[in-house]
C-alpha positions in Angstrom: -4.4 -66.3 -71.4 -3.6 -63.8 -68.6 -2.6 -65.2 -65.0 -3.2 -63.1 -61.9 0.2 -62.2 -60.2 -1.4 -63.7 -56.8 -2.0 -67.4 -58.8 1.6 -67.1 -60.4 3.0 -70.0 -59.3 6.9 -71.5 -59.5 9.5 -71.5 -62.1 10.5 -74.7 -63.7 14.0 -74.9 -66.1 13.8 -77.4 -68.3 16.5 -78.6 -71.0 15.3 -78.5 -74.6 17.0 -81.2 -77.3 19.8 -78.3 -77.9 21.0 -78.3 -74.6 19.1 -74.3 -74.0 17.9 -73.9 -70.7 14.2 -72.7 -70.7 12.2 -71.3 -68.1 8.6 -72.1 -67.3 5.8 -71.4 -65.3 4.6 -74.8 -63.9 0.7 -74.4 -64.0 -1.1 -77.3 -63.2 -1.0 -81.2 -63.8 -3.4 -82.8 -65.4 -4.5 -86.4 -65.1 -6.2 -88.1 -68.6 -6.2 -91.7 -69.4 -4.1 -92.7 -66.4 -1.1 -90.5 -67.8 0.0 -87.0 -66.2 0.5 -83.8 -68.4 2.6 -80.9 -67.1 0.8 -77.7 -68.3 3.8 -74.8 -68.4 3.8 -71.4 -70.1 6.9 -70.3 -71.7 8.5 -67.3 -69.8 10.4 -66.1 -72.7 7.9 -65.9 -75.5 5.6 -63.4 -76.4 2.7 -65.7 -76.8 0.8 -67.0 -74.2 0.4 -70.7 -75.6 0.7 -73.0 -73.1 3.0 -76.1 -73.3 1.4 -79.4 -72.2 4.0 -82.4 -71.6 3.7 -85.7 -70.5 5.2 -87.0 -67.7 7.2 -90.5 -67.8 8.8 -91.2 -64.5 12.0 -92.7 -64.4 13.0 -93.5 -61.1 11.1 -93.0 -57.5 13.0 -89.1 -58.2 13.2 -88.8 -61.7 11.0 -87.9 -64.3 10.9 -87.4 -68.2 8.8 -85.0 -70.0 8.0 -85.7 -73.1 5.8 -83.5 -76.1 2.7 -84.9 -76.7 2.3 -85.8 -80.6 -1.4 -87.1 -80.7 -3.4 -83.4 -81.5 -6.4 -85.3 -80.0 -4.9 -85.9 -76.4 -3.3 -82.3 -76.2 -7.4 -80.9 -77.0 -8.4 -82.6 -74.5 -5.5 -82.0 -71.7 -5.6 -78.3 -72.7 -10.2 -78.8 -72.1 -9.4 -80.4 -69.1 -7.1 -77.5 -67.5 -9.8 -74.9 -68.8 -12.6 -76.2 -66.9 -10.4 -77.0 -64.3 -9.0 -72.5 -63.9 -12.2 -71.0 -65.6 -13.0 -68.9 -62.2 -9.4 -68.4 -62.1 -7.7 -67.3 -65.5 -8.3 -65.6 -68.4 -8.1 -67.6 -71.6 -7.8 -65.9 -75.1 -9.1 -68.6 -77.4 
């Protein structure tokens, strides 16, 4: 998946369960089953595989995200974005 520099959109740091600060690319949020997924990209890979989380709020200004286990759930999150940014981004299936 390519992303046009004029859609690139802000920088989120999350803390994976090591402690490492890692950088993403927030990309969208996507609504399914009355749950919201984050949809990131890694900035530090070399892939272009997106990240889809879930998001579990904690508080009225906290939030949890969470990987999604269920292979089922992240197909269709992941369908969901692609129709969503078809006219807009490049996907390399």
């Amino acid at each position: 998946m390519s992303i046009p520099e004029e859609e690139a959109s802000s920088i989120l740091t999350l803390t994976d369960e090591d402690g490492n600060e890692v950088q993403f690319e927030f990309l969208d949020v996507v609504e399914y089953e009355g749950e919201e997924y984050l949809v990131l990209l890694p900035l530090d890979e070399d892939n272009n595989e997106v990240i889809i989380l879930l998001i579990q709020p904690v508080s009225e200004d906290e939030e949890n995200y969470v990987p999604v286990e269920d292979n089922e759930t992240l197909q269709t999150v992941y369908a969901i974005f692609k129709e969503k940014f078809k006219d807009i981004l490049t996907f390399d299936d």
